[in-house]
Residue frames as qw, qx, qy, qz and C-alpha x, y, z in Angstrom:
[[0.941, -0.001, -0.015, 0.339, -8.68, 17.37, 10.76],
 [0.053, -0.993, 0.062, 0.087, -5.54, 18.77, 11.86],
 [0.838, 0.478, -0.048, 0.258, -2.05, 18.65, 9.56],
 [0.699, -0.385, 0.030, 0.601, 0.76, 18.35, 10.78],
 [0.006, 0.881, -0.339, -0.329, 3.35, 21.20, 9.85],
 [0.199, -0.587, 0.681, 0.389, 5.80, 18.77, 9.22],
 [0.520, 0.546, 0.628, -0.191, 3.40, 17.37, 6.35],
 [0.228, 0.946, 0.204, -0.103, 2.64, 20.24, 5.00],
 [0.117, -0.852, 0.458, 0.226, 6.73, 21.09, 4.75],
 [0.580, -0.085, 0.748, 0.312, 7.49, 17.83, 3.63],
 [0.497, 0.646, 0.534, 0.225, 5.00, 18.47, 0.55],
 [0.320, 0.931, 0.017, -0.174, 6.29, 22.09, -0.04],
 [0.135, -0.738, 0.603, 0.270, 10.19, 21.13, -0.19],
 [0.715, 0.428, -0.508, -0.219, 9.17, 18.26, -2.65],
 [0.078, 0.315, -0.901, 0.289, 10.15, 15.49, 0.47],
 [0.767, 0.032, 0.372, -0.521, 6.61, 13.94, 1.04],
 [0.166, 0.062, -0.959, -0.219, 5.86, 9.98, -0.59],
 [0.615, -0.125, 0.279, -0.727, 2.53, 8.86, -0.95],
 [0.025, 0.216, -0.955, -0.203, 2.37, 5.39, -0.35],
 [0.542, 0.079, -0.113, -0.829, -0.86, 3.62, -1.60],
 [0.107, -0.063, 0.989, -0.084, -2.84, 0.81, -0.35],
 [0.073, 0.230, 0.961, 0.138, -5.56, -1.29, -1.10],
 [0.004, -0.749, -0.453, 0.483, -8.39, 1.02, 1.27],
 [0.026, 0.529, -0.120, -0.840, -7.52, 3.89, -1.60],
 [0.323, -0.039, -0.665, -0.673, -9.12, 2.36, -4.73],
 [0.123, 0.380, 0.848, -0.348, -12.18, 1.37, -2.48],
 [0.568, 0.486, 0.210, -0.630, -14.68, 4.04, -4.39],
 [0.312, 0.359, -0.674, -0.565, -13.83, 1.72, -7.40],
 [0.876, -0.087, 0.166, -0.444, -15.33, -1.22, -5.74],
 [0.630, 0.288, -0.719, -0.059, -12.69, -3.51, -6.32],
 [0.858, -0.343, -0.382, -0.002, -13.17, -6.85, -4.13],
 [0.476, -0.766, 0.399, -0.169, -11.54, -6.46, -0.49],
 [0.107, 0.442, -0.889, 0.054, -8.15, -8.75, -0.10],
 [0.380, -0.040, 0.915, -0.132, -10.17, -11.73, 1.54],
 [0.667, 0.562, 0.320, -0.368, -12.97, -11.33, -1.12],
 [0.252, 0.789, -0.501, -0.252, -10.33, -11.68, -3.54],
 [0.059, 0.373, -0.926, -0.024, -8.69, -14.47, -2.62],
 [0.618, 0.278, 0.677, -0.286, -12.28, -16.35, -2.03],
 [0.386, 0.762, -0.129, -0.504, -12.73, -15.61, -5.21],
 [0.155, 0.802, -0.549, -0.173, -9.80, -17.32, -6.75],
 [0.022, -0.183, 0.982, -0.051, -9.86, -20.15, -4.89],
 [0.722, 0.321, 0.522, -0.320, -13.47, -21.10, -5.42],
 [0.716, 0.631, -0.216, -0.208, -12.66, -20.61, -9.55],
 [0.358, 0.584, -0.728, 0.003, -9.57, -22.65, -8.86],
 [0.757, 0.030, -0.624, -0.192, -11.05, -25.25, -6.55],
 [0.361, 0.247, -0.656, 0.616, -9.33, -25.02, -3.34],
 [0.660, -0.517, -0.501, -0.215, -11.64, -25.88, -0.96],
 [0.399, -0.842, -0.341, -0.125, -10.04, -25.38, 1.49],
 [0.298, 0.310, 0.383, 0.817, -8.65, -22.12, 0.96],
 [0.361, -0.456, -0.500, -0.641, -12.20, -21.24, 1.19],
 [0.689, -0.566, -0.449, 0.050, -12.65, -22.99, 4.75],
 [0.631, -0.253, -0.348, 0.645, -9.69, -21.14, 6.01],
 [0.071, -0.205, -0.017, -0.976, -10.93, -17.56, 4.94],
 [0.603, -0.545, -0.447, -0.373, -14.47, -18.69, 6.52],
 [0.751, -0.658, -0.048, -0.028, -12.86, -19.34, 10.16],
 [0.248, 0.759, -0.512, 0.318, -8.98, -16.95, 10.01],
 [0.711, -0.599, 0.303, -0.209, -8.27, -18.88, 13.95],
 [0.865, 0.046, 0.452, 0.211, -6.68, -22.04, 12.49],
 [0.709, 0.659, -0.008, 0.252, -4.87, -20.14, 9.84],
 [0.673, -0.479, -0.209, 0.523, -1.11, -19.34, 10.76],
 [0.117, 0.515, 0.074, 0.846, 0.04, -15.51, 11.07],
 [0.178, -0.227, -0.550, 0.784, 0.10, -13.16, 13.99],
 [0.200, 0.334, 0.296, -0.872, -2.02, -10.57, 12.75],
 [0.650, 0.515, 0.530, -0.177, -5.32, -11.20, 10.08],
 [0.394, 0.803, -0.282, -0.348, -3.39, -9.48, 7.71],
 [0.065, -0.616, 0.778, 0.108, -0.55, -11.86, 7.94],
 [0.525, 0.188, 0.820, -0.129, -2.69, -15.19, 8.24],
 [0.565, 0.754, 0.182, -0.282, -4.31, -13.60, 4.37],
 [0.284, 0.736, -0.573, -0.221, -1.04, -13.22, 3.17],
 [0.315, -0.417, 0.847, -0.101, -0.75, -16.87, 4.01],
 [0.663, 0.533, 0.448, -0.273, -4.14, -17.80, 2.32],
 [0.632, 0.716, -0.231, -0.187, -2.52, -16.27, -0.83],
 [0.087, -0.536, 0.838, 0.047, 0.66, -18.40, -0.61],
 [0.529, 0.087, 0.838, 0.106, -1.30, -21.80, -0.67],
 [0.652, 0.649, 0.264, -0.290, -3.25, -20.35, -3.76],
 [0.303, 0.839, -0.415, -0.183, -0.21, -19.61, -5.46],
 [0.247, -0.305, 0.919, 0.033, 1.94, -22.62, -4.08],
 [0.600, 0.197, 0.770, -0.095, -1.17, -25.31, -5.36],
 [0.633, 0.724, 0.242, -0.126, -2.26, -23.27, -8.89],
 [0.735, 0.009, 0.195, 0.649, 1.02, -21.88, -9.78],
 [0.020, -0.620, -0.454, 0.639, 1.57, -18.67, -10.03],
 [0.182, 0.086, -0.235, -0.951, 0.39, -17.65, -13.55],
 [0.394, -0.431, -0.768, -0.263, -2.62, -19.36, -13.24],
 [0.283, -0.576, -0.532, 0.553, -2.82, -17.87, -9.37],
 [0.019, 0.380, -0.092, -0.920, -1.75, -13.89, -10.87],
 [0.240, -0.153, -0.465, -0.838, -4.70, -14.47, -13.68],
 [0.394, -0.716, -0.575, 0.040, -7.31, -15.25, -11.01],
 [0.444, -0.441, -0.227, 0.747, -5.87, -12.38, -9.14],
 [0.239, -0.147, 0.318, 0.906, -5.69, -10.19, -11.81],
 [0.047, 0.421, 0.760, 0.492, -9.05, -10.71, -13.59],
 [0.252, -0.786, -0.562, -0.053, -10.62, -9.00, -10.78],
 [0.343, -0.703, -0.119, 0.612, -8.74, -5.83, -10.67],
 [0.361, 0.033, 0.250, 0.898, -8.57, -4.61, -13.93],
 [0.282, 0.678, 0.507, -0.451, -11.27, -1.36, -13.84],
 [0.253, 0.372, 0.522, 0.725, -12.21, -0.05, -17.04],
 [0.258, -0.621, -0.341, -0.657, -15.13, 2.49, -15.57],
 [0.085, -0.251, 0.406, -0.875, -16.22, 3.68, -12.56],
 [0.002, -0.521, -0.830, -0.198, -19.17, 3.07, -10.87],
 [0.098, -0.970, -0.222, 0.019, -19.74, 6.77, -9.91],
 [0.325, 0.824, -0.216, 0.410, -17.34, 10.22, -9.86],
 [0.585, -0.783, 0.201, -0.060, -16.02, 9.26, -6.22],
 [0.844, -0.087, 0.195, 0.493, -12.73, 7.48, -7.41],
 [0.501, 0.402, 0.142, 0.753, -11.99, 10.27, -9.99],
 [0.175, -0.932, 0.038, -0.314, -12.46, 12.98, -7.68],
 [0.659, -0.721, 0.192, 0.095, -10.32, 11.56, -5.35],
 [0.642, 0.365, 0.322, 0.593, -7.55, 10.81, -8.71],
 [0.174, 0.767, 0.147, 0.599, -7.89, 14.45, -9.34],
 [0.442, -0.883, 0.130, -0.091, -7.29, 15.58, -5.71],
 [0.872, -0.283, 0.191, 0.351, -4.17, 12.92, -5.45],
 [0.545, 0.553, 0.278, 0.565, -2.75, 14.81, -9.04],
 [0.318, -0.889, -0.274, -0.181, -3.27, 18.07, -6.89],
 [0.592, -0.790, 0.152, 0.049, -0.95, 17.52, -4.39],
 [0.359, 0.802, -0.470, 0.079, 2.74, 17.72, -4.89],
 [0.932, -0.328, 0.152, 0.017, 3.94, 14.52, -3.96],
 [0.137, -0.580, 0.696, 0.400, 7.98, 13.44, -4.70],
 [0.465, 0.204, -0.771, -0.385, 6.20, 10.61, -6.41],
 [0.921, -0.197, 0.055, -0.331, 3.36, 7.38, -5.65],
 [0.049, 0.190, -0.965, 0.172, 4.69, 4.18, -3.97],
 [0.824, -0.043, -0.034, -0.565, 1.57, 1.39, -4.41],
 [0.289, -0.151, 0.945, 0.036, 1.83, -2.18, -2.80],
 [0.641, 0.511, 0.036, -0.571, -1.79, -2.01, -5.46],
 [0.520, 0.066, 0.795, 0.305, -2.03, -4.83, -7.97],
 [0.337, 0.839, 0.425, -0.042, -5.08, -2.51, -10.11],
 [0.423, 0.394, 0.384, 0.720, -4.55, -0.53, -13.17],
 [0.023, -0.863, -0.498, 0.079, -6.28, 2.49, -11.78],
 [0.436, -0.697, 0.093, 0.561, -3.39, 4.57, -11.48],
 [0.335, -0.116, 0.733, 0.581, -1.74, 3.99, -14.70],
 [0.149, 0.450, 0.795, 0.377, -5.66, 3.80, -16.70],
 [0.056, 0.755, 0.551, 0.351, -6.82, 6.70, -15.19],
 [0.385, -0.891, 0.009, 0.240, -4.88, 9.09, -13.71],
 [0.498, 0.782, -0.355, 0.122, -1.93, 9.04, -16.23],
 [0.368, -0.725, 0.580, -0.056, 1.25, 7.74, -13.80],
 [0.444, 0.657, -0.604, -0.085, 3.77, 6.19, -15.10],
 [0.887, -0.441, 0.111, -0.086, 4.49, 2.67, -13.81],
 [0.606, 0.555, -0.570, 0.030, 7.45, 1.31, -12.50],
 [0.902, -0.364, 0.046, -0.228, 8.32, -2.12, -11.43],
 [0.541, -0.533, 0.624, 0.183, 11.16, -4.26, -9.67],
 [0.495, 0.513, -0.576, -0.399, 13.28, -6.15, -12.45],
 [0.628, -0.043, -0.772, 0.088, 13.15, -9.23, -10.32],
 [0.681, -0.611, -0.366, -0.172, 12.09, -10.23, -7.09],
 [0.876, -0.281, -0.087, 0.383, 15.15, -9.73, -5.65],
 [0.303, 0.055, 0.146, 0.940, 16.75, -6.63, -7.66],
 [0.045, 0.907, 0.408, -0.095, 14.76, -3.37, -6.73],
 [0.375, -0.136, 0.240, 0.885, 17.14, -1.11, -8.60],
 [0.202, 0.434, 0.510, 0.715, 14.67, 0.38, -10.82],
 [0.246, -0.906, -0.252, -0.236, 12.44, 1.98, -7.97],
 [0.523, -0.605, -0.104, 0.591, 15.59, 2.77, -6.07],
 [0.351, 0.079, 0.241, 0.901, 17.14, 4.84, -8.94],
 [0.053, -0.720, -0.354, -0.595, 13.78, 6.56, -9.61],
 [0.637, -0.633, -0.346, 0.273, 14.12, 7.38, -5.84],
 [0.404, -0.688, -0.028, 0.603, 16.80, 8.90, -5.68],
 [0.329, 0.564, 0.425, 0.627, 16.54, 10.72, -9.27],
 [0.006, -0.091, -0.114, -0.989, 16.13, 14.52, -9.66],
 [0.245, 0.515, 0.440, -0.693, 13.13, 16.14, -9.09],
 [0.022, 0.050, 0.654, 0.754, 10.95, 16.34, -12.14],
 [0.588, 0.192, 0.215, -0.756, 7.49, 16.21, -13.29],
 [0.674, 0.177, -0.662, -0.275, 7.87, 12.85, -14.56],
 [0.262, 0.095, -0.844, 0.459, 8.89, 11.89, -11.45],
 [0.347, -0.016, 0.498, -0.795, 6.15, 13.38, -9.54],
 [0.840, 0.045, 0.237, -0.487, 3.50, 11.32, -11.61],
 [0.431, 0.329, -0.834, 0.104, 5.48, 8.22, -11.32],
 [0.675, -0.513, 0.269, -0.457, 4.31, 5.43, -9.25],
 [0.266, 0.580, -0.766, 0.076, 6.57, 2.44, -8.00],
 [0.843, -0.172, -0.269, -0.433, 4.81, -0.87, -7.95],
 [0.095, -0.743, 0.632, -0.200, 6.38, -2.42, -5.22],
 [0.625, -0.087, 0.757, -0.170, 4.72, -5.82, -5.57],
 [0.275, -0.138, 0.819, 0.484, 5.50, -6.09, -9.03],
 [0.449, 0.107, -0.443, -0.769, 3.44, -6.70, -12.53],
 [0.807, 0.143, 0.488, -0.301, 0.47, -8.47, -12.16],
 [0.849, 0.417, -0.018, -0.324, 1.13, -9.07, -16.13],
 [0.640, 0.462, -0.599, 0.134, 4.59, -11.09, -15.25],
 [0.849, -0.390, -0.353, -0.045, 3.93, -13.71, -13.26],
 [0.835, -0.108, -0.324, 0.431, 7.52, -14.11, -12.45],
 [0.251, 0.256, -0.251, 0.899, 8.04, -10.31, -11.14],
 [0.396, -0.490, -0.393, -0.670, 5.21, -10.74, -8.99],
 [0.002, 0.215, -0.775, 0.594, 5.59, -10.91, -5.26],
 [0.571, -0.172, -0.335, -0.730, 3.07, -13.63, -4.17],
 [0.829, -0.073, -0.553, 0.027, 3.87, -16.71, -2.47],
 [0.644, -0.754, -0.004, 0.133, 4.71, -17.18, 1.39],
 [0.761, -0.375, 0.123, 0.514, 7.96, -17.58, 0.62],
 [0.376, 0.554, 0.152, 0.727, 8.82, -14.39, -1.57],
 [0.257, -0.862, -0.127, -0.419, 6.95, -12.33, 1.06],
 [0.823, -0.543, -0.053, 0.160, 9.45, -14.06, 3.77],
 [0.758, 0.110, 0.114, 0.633, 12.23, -13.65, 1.64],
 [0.103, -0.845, -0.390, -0.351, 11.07, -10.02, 1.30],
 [0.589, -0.779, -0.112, -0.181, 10.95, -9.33, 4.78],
 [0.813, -0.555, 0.102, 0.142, 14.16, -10.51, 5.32],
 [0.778, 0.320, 0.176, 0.510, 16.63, -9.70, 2.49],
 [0.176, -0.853, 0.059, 0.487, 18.91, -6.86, 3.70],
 [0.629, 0.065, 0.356, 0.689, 21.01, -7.01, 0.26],
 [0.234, -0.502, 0.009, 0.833, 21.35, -3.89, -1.46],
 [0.173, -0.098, -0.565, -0.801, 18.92, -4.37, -4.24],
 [0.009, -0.294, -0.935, 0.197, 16.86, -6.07, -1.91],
 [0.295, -0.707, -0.347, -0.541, 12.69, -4.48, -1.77],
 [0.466, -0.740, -0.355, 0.329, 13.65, -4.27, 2.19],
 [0.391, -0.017, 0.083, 0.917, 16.96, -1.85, 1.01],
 [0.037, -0.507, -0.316, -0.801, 14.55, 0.36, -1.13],
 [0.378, -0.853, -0.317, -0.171, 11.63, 0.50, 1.70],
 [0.589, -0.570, -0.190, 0.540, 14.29, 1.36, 4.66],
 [0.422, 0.021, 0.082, 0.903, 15.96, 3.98, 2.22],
 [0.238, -0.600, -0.523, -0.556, 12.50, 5.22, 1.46],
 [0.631, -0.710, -0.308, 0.056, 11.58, 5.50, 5.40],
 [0.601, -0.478, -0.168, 0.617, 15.00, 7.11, 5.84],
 [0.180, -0.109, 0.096, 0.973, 15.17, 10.47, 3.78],
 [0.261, -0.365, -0.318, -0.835, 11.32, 11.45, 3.21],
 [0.436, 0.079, 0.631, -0.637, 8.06, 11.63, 5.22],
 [0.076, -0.029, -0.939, -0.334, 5.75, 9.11, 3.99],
 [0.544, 0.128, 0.034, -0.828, 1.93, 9.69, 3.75],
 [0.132, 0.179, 0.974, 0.042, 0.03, 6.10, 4.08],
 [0.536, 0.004, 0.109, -0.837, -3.32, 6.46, 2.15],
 [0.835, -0.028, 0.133, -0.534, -5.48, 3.54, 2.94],
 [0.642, 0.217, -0.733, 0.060, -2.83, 1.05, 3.45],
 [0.805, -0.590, -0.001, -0.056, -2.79, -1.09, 6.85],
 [0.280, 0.787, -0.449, 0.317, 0.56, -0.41, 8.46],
 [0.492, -0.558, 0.532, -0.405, -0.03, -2.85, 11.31],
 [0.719, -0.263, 0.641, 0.056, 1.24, -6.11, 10.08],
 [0.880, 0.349, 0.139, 0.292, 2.81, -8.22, 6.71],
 [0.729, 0.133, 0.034, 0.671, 6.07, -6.59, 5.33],
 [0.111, 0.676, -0.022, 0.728, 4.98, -3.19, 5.77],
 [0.530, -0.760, 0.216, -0.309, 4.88, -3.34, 9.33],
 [0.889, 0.081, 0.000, 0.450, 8.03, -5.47, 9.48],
 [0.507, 0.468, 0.029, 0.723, 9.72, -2.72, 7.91],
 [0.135, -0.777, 0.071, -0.611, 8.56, 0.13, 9.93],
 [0.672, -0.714, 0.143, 0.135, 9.14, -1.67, 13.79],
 [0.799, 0.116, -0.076, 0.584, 12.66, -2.21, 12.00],
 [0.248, 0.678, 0.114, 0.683, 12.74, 1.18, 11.18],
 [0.414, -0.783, 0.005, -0.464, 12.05, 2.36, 14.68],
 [0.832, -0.429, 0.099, 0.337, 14.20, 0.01, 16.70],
 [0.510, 0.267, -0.081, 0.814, 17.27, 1.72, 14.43],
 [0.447, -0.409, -0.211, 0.767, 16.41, 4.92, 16.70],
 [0.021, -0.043, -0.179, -0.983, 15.44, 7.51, 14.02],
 [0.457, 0.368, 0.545, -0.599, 11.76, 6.90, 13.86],
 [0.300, 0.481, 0.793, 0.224, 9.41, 7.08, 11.32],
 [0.058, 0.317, 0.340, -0.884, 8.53, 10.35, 9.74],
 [0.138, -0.273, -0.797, -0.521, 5.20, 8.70, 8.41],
 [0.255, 0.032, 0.261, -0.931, 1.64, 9.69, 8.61],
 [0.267, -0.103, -0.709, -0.644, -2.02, 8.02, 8.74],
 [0.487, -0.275, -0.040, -0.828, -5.17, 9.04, 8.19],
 [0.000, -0.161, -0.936, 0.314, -7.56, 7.22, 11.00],
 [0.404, -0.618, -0.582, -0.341, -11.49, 6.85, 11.42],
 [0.451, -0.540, 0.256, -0.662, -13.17, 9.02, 14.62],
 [0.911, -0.339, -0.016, -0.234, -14.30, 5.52, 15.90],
 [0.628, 0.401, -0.575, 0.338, -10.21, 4.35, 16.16],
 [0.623, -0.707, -0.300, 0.149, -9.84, 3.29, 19.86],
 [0.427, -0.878, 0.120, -0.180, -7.05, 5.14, 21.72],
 [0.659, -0.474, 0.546, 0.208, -5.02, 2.38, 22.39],
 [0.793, 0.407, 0.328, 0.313, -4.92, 1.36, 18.49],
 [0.451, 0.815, -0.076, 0.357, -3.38, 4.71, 17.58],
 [0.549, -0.691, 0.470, 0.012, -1.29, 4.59, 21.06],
 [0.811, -0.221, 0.503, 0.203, 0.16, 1.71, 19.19],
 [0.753, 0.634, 0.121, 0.131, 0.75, 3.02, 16.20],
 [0.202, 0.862, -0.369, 0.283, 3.47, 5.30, 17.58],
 [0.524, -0.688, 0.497, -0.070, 4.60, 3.47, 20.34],
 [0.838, -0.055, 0.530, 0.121, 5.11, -0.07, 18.09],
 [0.624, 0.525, 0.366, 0.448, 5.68, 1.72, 14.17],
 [0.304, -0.477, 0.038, 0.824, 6.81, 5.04, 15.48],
 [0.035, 0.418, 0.473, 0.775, 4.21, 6.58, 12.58],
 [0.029, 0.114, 0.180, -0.977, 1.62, 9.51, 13.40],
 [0.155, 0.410, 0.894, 0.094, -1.58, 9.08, 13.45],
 [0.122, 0.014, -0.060, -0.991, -3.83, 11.84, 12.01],
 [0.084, 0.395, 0.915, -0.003, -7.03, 11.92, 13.39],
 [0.150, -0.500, -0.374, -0.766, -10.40, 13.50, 11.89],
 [0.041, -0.072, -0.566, 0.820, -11.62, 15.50, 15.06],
 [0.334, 0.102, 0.123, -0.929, -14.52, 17.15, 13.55],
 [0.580, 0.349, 0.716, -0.173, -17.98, 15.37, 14.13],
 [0.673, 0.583, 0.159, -0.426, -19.45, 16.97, 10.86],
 [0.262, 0.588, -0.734, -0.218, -16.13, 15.32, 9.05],
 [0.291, -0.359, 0.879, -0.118, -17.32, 11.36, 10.39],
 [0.792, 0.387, 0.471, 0.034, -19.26, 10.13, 7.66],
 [0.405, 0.823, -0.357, -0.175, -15.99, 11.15, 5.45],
 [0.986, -0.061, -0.050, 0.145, -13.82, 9.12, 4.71],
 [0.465, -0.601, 0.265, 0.594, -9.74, 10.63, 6.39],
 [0.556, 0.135, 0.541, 0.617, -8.38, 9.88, 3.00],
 [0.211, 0.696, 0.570, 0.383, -10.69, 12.26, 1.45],
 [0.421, -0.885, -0.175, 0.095, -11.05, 14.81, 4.00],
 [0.455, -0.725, 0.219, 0.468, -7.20, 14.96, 4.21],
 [0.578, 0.198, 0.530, 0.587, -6.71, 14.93, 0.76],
 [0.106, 0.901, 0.312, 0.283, -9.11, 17.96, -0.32],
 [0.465, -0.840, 0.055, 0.274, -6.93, 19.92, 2.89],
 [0.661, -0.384, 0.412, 0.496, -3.68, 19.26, 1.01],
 [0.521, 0.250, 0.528, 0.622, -5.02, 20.22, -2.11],
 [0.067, -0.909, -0.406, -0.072, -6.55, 23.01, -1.08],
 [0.452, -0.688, 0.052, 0.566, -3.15, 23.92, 0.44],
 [0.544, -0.066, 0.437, 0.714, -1.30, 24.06, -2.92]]
């Protein structure tokens, strides 16, 4: 796998963000998003819920990501959402491992001089086992608290700081779930707003995606915005050997983000994340 320079500079002048999705706590085994939300709605009844994660066509949303994020809106709109966030929740808090592959890859992430974690993550993993501090919006609506830590001093508090951008699972009401938070989201340019923070985010650092999907709900929202203003994107993420061409053609031409791909056959039963983690920590 070959790292960018401007990576590798971002992470030595203390200008790098790793932002963390879902696909990064996978050696923990928590339940994939649709296994999740089946989940939920079978213990909560919602038949169908169930039928619409069985057959995505008939659900509405452009991309499968978006048509899920819609699945979790009717859970939330029919259970309410502290009943919806304690189904949700039950199944993400990890207490153990099932093997050393999560905390190796914890212990590489600690490694690497980031400016600080950004997680759209709902799991304790960060926080329970890797020490990082957690902060979350004060309201759906007022992201001040990750903006200040943003644009804070350099520290070593900061650096193992991570900035839950979809809120506490353990307050319902700071918890970005329903269709219509994620719309509201997507679309609130105010100046506390979670779009303010991501766009300021995307405009002064380079942003390292590790196992988040960048190609549709609010995080791809944010980034074609980001690219139609003209500066680009100077974000980065890791792909599989088996990615077609045209999928990573689109990452740059539609999200203006970089796609780093793992070249080397003996590197394609790794997983990027890993692979490009060990490289970065190897650098430091």
């Amino acid at each position: 796998m070959d790292v960018p320079s401007e990576l590798r500079e971002a992470l030595s002048a203390g200008r790098c963000i790793a932002y963390i999705g879902s696909g990064f706590s996978a050696p923990a085994r928590l339940p994939y998003f649709d296994h999740m939300l089946r989940t939920a709605a079978e213990r909560g009844g919602l038949e169908e819920v169930v039928e619409g994660l069985g057959n995505l066509d008939g659900v509405p949303g452009t991309t499968p990501k978006d048509k899920l994020f819609h699945l979790q809106g009717v859970i939330v709109d029919k259970l309410g959402k502290e009943q919806a966030s304690a189904l949700f929740m039950e199944q993400l808090v990890v207490n153990e491992f099932p093997d050393d592959a999560m905390t190796v890859r914890l212990e590489l992430l600690r490694r690497i001089p980031f400016l600080l974690i950004v997680t759209q993550n709902w799991d304790n993993i960060l926080e329970a086992h890797a020490g990082y501090r957690r902060v979350v919006p004060a309201t759906l609506d007022d992201y001040s608290p990750l903006r200040d830590v943003l644009q804070a001093g350099d520290s070593d508090e900061r650096r193992l700081t991570q900035l839950k951008f979809e809120g506490d699972g353990g307050n319902p009401e700071s918890f970005l779930l329903s269709g219509s938070e994620i719309d509201q989201l997507k679309h609130d340019g105010g100046e506390k707003s979670g779009r303010a923070f991501f766009m300021k985010m995307l405009a002064g650092h380079v942003v390292l995606f590790l196992g988040a999907n960048v190609r549709g709900g609010y995080v791809g929202e944010f980034l074609r915005a980001s690219a139609k203003g003209g500066s680009g994107n100077a974000c980065f993420v890791p792909t599989t050997v088996d990615e077609s061409e045209e999928e990573v053609q689109k990452l740059f031409d539609e999200y203006a983000v970089t796609s780093i791909l793992c070249h080397d056959a003996t590197d394609a039963t790794k997983h990027p994340v890993d692979v490009l983690l060990r490289q970065l920590a190897e650098q430091e």
